[in-house]
C-alpha positions in Angstrom: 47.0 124.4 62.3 49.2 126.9 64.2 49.5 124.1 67.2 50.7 121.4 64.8 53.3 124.1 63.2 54.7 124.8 67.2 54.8 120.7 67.6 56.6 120.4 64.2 59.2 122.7 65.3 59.7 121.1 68.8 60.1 117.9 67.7 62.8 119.1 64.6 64.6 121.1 67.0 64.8 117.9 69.4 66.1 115.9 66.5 68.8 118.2 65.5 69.9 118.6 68.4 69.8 114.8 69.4 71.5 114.4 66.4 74.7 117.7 67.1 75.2 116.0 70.8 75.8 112.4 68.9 77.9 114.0 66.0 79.8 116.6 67.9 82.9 115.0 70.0 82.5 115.4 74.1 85.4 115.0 75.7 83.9 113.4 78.7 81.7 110.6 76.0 85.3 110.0 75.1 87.1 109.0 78.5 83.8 107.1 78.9 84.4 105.0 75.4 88.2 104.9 76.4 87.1 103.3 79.6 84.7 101.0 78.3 87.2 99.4 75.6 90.0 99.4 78.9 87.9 97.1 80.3 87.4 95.0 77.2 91.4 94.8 77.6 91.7 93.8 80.8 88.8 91.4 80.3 90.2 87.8 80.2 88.4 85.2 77.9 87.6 81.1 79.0 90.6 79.1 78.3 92.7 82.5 75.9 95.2 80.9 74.2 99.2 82.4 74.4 99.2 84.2 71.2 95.5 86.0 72.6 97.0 87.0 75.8 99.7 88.3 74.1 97.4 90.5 71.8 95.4 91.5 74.4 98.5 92.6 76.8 99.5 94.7 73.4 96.3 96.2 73.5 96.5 97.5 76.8 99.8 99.1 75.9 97.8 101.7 74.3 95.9 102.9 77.3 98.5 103.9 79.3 100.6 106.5 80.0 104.5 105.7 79.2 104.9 107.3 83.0 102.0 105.5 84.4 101.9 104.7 88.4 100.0 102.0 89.7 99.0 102.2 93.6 97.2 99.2 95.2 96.6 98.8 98.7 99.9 96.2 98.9 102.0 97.2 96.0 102.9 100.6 93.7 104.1 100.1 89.9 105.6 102.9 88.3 105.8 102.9 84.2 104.2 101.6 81.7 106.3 98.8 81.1 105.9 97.6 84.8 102.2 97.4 84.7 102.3 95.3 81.5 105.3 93.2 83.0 102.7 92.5 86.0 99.8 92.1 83.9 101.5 89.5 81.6 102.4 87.3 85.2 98.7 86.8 85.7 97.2 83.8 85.1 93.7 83.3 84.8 91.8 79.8 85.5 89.1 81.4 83.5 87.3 83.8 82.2 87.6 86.7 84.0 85.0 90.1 83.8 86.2 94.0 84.3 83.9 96.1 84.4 83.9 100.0 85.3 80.7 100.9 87.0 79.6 104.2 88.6 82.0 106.2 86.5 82.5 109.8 87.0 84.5 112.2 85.2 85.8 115.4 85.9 87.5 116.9 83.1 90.2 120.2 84.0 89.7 123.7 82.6 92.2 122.5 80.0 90.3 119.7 78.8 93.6 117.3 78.5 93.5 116.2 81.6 90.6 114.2 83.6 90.0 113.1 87.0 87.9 109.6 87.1 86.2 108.0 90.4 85.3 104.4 89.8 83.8 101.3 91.0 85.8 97.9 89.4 84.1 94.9 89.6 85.7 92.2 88.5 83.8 88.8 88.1 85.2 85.3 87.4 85.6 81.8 89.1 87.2 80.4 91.7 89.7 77.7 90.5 89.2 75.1 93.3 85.6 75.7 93.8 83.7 76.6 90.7 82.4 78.9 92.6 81.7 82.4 91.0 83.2 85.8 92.4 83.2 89.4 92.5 85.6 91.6 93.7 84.9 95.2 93.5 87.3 97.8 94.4 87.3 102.1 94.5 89.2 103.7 92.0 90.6 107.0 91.5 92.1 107.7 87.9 93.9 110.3 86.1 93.3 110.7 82.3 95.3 112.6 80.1 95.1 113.4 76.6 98.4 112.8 75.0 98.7 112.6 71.1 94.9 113.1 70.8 93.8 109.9 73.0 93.1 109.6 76.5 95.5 107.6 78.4 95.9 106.8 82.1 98.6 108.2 84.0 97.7 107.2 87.7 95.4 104.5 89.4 95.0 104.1 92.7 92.7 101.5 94.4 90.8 100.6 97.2 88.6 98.2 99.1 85.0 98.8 99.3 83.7 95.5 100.6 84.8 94.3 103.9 86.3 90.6 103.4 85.3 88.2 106.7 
């Protein structure tokens, strides 16, 4: 009897535990969510009408930083309106895939602010071809919390696979 009473409360305390790490907010399952629904944003749908892309570019508006910089290995965009100027010049052929993978977060002792290291990996296909392909790039992000939500206020990328 007594080892069933000691099994009752391990498991009870498991739940409610389980259950105060789902209920009570982390900051870092936050950036993480903010992430995920960035690259549901950038994400470009088969054949997106005008008025979609248009939405979708609205969207993105939301996770970024009014002062947002934007560093690629060719290029640097500074403000928010930039990026979204640049982002509304891109055409997709197709469906195009972002994805964040291997994300790490770093929050600051202030818990506004975030460092984020990132793999991007985006996945589509070719125009001319048919062919599909992946492009995957390093990131480095900064997060800050601004009006209680996360937003980006620098990017900077890289190349991680060599290109023959």
């Amino acid at each position: 009897m007594r080892v069933r009473t000691i099994l009752i409360a391990v498991v009870s305390a498991a739940v409610a535990l389980a259950a105060a790490s789902w209920l009570w907010p982390n900051e870092e399952r936050v950036v993480r969510h903010r992430l995920d629904d960035l690259a549901a944003a950038l994400s470009v749908p088969a054949a997106e009408p005008d008025i979609a892309r248009v939405t979708r570019l609205a969207q993105l508006r939301q996770f970024l930083s009014p002062a947002v910089v934007v560093r690629t290995s060719t290029q640097e965009i500074a403000s928010r309106d930039a990026v979204l100027g640049a982002a509304s010049q891109l055409r997709a052929g197709g469906a195009v895939t972002v994805s964040f993978v291997d994300v790490q977060v770093t929050l600051h002792a202030d818990r506004l602010t975030a460092d984020v290291y990132l793999d991007v990996k985006i996945t589509g296909l070719d125009t001319r071809s048919g062919e599909p392909t992946v492009d995957a790039r390093e990131a480095r992000l900064m997060m800050a919390k601004e009006n209680d939500t996360w937003v980006v206020t620098s990017a900077e990328t890289q190349e991680t696979l060599q290109r023959p």
